[in-house]
C-alpha positions, 0 to 999 in steps of 0.5 A: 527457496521454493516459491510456494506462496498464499497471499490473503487479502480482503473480498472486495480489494480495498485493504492498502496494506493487501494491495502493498503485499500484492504489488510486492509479489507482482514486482518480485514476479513470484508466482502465488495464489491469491486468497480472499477473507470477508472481513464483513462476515468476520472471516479473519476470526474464524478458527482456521484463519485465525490459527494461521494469521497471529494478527488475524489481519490482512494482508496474511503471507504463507510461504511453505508453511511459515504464516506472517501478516502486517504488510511491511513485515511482508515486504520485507521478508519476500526483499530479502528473501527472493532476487528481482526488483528490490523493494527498498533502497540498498543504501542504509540511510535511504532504506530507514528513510522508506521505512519511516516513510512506510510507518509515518503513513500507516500512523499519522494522517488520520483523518486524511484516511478516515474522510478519503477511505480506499473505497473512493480509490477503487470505487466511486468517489463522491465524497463530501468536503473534507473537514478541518481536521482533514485539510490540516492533515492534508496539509502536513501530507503535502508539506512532507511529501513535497520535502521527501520528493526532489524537484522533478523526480519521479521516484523518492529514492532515485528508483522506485520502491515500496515507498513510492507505492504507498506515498502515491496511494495516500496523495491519491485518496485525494486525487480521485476524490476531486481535492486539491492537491499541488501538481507535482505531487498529483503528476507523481501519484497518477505516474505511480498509479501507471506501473503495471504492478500497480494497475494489476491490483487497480483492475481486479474485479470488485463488487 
């Protein structure tokens, strides 16, 4: 399959489902252009990104003509379209558990994601006390995570996977943010954040 390949992410890289669709193809080691919208000036309206992104999101994938945006559909379109590391589990269980893990953080834990956004990721974070509403779902985060995250594992699945890249991400709106966070699962964030895959989407300039 050719590796003709356009990733679309957002100006100032602090879309986290741009950054999953990036670590994908740095992990897969796919050679790709990367592009970016300012989704400030309203650039994933305009009339050409519009006819190619369905969704008029980022991340957006284009490869050899075939445009496809939300960042789990992309990861795992390129898992089964091209060799290297695998994204997913293998084993059928395992693989529908990062899955949900995937869709549970992407529709659960709102105010977690409104009161620590990605800017207190990337940029600086000096952001005010969470809110109750914060905290219980801080809470739940922690209560999950530390059920799906087997005493002194490094990885959620025995070797890494997608899984581990967003579950990381969501500990570390409150790591980098100075909240509490139980040591474990802290310990697992900061290794998580060490894989180089990662730390390439951490190290591009942002404004």
């Amino acid at each position: 399959m050719s590796s003709s390949l356009k990733l679309y992410v957002d100006a100032n890289y602090l879309s986290p489902f741009a950054m999953f669709a990036y670590v994908t193809l740095q992990e897969k080691n796919l050679p790709h252009e990367l592009l970016t919208i300012n989704l400030k000036a309203k650039q994933q309206h305009e009339q050409d990104y519009a006819a190619l992104s369905l969704t008029r999101k980022v991340p957006t994938l284009v490869h050899d003509g075939f445009a496809l945006s939300e960042s789990s559909a992309i990861t795992e379109y390129l898992d089964e379209s091209f060799p290297g590391v695998a994204l997913y589990p293998t084993e059928p269980q395992a693989r529908a558990r990062a899955r949900q893990i995937q869709a549970w953080l992407r529709t659960d834990l709102a105010p977690v994601r409104q009161e620590r956004s990605t800017e207190h990721v990337f940029l600086t974070a000096n952001p005010q006390p969470l809110s109750e509403d914060a905290l219980k779902a801080a809470h739940k985060l922690f209560v999950i995570a530390e059920t799906l995250l087997s005493e002194g594992a490094d990885h959620l699945f025995g070797a890494w996977s997608i899984a581990d890249t967003e579950l990381a991400l969501m500990l570390n709106r409150l790591v980098k943010s100075g909240d509490a966070v139980p040591e474990r699962l802290a310990h697992y964030a900061s290794q998580q954040w060490l894989r180089p895959s990662v730390q390439s989407w951490v190290s591009l300039p942002r404004p």
